[in-house]
C-alpha positions as CSV (number, residue, x, y, z in Angstrom):
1,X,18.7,-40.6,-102.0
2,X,18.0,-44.3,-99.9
3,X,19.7,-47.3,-101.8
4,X,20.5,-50.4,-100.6
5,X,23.3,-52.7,-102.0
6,X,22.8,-56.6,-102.4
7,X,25.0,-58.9,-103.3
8,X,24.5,-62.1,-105.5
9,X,27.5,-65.1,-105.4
10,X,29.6,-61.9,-105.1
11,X,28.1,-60.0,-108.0
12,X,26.9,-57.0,-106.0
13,X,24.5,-53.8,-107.5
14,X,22.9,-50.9,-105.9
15,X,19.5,-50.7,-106.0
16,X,17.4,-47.8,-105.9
17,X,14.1,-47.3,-106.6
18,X,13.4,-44.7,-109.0
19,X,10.3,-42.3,-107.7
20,X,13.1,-41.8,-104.7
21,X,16.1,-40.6,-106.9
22,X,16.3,-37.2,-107.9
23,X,18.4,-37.2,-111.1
24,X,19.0,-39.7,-114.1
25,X,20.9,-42.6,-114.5
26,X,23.0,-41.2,-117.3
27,X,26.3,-43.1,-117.8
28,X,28.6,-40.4,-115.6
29,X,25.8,-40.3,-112.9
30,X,26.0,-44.9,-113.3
31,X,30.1,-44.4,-113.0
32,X,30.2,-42.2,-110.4
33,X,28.1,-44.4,-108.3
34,X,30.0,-47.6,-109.0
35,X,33.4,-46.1,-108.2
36,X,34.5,-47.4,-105.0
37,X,36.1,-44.2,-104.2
38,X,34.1,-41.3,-105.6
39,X,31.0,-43.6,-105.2
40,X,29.2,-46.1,-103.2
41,X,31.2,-48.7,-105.5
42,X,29.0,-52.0,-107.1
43,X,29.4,-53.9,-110.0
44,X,26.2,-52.0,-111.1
45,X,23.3,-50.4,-110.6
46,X,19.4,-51.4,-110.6
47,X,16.7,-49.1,-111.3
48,X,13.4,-50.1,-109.9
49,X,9.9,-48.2,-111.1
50,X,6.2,-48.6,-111.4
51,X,5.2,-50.5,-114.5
52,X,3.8,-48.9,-117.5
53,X,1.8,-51.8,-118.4
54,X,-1.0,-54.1,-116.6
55,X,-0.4,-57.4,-115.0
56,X,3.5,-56.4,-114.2
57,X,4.8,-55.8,-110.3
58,X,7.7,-53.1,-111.4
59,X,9.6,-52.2,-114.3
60,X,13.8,-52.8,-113.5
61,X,16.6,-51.1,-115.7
62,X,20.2,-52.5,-115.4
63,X,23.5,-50.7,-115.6
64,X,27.3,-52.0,-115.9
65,X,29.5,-50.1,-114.1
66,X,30.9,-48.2,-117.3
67,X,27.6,-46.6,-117.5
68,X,25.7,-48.8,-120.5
69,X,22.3,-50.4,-119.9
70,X,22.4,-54.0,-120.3
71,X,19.6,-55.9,-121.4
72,X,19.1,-58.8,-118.5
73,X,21.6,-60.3,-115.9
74,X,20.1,-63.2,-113.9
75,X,21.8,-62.3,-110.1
76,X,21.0,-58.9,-110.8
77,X,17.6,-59.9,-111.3
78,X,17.6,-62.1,-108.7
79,X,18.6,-59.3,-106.1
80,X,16.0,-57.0,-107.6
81,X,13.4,-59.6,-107.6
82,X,13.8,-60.5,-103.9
83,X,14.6,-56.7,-102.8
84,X,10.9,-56.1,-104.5
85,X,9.3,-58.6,-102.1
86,X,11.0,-57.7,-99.0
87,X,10.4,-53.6,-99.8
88,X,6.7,-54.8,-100.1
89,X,6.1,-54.2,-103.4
90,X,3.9,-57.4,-103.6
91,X,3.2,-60.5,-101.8
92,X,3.3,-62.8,-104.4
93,X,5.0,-65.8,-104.9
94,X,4.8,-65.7,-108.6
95,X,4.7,-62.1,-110.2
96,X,6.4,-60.6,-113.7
97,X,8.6,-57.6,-114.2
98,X,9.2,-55.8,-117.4
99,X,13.0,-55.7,-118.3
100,X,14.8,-54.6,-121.5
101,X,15.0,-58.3,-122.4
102,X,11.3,-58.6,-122.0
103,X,8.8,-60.0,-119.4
104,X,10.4,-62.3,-116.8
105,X,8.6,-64.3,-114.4
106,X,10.1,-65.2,-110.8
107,X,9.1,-67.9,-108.2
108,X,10.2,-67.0,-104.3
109,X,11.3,-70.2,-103.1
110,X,12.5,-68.7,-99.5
111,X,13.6,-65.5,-98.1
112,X,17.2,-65.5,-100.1
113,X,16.6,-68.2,-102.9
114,X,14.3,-68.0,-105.9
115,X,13.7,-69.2,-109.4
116,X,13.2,-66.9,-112.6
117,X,12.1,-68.2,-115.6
118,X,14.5,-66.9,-117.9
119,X,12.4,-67.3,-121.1
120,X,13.8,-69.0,-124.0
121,X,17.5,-69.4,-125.3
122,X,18.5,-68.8,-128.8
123,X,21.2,-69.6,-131.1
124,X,20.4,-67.3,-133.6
125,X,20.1,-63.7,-132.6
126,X,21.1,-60.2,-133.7
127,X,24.3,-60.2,-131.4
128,X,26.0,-62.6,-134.0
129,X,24.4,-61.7,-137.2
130,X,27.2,-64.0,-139.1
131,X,26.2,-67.1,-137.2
132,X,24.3,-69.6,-138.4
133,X,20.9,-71.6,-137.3
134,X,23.3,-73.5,-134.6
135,X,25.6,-70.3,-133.9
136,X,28.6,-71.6,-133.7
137,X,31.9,-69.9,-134.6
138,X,35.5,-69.0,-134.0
139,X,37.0,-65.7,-132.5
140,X,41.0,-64.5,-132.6
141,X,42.0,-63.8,-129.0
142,X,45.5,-64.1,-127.2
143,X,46.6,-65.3,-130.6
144,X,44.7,-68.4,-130.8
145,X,41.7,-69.4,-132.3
146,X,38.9,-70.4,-130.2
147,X,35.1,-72.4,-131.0
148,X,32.2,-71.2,-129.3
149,X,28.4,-71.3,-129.1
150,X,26.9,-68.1,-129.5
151,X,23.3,-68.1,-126.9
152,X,21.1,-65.1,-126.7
153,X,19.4,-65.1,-123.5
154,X,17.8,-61.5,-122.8
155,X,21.7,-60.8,-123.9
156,X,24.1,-61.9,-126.0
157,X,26.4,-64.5,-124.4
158,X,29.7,-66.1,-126.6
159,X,30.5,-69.6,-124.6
160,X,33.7,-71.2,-124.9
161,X,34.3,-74.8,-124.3
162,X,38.0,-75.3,-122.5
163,X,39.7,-79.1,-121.9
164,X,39.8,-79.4,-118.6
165,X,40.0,-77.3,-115.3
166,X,44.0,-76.6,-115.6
167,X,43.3,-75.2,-118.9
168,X,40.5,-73.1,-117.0
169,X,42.0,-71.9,-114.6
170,X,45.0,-70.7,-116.4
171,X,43.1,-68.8,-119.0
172,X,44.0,-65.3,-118.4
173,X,40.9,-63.2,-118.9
174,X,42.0,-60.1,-118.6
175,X,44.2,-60.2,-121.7
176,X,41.3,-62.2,-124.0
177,X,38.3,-61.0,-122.6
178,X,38.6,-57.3,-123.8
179,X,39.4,-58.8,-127.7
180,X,36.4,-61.1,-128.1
181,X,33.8,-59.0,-126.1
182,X,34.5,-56.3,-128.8
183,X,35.3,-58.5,-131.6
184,X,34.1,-57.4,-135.3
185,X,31.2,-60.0,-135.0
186,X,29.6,-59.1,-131.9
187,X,27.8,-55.5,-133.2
188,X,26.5,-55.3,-130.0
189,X,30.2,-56.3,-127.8
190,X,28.7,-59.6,-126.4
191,X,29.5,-61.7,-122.3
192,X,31.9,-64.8,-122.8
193,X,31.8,-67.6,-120.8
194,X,34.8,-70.3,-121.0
195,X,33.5,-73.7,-119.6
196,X,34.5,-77.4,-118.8
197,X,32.4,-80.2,-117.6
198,X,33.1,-81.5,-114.2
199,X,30.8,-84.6,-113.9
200,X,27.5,-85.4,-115.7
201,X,25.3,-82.2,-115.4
202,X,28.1,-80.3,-113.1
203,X,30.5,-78.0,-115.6
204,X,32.9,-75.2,-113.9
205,X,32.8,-71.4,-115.5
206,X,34.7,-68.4,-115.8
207,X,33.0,-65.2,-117.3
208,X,34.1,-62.0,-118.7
209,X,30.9,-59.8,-118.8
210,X,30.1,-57.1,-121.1
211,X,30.8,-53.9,-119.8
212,X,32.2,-55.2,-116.1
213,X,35.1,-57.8,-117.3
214,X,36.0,-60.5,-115.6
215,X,33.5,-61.1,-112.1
216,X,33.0,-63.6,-109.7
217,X,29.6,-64.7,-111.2
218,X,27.1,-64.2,-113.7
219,X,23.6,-65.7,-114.2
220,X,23.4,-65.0,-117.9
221,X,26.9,-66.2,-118.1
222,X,25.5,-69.3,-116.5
223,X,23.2,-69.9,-118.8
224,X,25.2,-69.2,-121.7
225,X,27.7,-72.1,-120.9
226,X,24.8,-74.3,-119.0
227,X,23.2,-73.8,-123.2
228,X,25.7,-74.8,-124.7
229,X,26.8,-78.0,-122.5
230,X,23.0,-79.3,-123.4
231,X,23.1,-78.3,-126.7
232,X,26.7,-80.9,-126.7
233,X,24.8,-83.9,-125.1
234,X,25.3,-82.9,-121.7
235,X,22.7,-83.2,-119.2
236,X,20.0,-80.9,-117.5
237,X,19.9,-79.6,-114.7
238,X,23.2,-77.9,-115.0
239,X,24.9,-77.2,-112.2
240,X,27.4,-74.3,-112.9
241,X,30.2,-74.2,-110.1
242,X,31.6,-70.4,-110.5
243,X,34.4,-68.4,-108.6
244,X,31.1,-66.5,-106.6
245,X,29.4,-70.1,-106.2
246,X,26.6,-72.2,-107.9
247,X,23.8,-71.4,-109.7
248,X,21.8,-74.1,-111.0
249,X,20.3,-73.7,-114.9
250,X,17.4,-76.0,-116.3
251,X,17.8,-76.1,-120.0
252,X,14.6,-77.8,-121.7
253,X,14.3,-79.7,-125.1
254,X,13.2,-75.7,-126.4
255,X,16.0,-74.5,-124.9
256,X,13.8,-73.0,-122.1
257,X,16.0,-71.8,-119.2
258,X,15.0,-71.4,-115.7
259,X,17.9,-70.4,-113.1
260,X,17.6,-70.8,-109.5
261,X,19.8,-69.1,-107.1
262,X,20.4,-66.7,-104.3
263,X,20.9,-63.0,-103.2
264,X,21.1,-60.9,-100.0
265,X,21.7,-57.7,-98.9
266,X,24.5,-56.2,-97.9
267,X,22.9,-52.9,-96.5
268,X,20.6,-49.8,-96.9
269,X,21.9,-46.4,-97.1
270,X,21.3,-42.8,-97.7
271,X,23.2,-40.3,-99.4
272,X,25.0,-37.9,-98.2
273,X,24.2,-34.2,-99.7
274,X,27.3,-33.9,-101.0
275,X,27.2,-37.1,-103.0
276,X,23.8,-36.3,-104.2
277,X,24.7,-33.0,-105.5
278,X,27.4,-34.2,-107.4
279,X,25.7,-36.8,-108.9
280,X,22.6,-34.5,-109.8
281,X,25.4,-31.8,-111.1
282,X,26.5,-35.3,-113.6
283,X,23.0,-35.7,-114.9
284,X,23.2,-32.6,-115.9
């Protein structure tokens, strides 16, 4: 089994590709992986395969490190999307990939950086089947009540607008995280972002992701809060300063999203025998 690991503003997945890896990605096999003991240990892992349909360069399956499949996540793509270019599985510039979410469409812009057009936001979306047109709302956590724009983008995404950076960096996500992403209006758990505006088109973030909890960055997490700052006057570009780094989110009048940022590898590997067969013995 050859892998590599890459690493995104600290948001790091295995990759493997999937005509090389011989069992399923059930959830055990996913856990078992991302444990940092038992496992090679990521924040998740990224299945790459041929495409099933014309005019796409792979097809790419993402998994939180509690074993679900997620529908999109912008570094993961990111990682995958350059890790497909240096592997050689095209040449291209400008190429699509089938995802859960959908098509996306990626632009290299150098070795480590690139651009992926994220498709377009919504505020209105299955994920917060309450909401209304504008999706906003209000969510018990920590006991207080807190306002927040709901933003599908490939996944649902619950963004919270905080005062000021004290207030920011005091929040305690471990404790409220867990109570919104699996609050009674989210059917589907959903990411939350809490966000503050630094400067004109600069706002600082802090995201508890679906399935992982709170991480050093998120690129759908991103562009959940960059959404929702545009959608309250604020400016676009969006730079989003996180605790992995910046990402930078173009929000159109459409709410069209494109997110440019970077990834790198951290290394390749192979399997032992041992960890194979145990993982093989977990798919069952």
């Amino acid at each position: 089994m050859r892998f590599e690991k890459w690493q995104a503003l600290g948001n790091d997945y295995v990759i493997l590709e999937r005509e090389q890896t011989p069992f399923a990605l059930t959830e055990e096999v996913v856990r078992r992986i991302c444990d940092p003991h038992l496992g090679i240990g990521a924040d998740g892992v990224l299945e790459l395969s041929p495409p099933d349909a014309p005019g796409f360069v792979a097809r790419l399956r993402i998994f939180n490190p509690d074993g679900s499949e997620a529908e999109l996540s912008g570094n993961g793509a990111r990682e995958a999307i350059l890790y497909l270019r240096r592997a050689g599985w095209t040449d291209q510039r400008q190429f699509s990939i089938q995802t859960a979410a959908g098509e996306i469409r990626p632009t290299i812009t150098s070795e480590t950086t690139c651009t992926v057009d994220m498709g377009r936001a919504s505020t209105m979306s299955a994920g917060y089947p309450s909401g209304g047109v504008e999706g906003h709302g209000r969510v018990e956590a920590g006991g207080r009540t807190w306002s927040f724009q709901h933003v599908a983008i490939g996944n649902p995404q619950c963004a919270i607008r905080v005062g000021d950076t004290d207030e920011l960096n005091a929040l305690d996500l471990g404790v409220l995280g867990p109570a919104i992403e699996r609050s009674e209006l989210f059917p589907n758990r959903t990411n939350v972002s809490w966000w503050t505006e630094l400067e004109p088109g600069v706002i600082r973030a802090r995201i508890f992701e679906r399935g992982v909890g709170e991480t050093l960055a998120s690129g759908t997490g991103a562009c959940g809060a960059a959404v929702a700052s545009v959608l309250l006057g604020g400016e676009s570009p969006v730079r989003v300063a996180l605790d992995g780094g910046e990402l930078e989110v173009e929000v159109g009048e459409d709410l069209h999203v494109d997110l440019t940022g970077w990834a790198l590898p951290i290394y390749a590997g192979e399997g032992s025998a041992e960890l194979v067969s145990a993982l093989a013995g977990l798919a069952g």
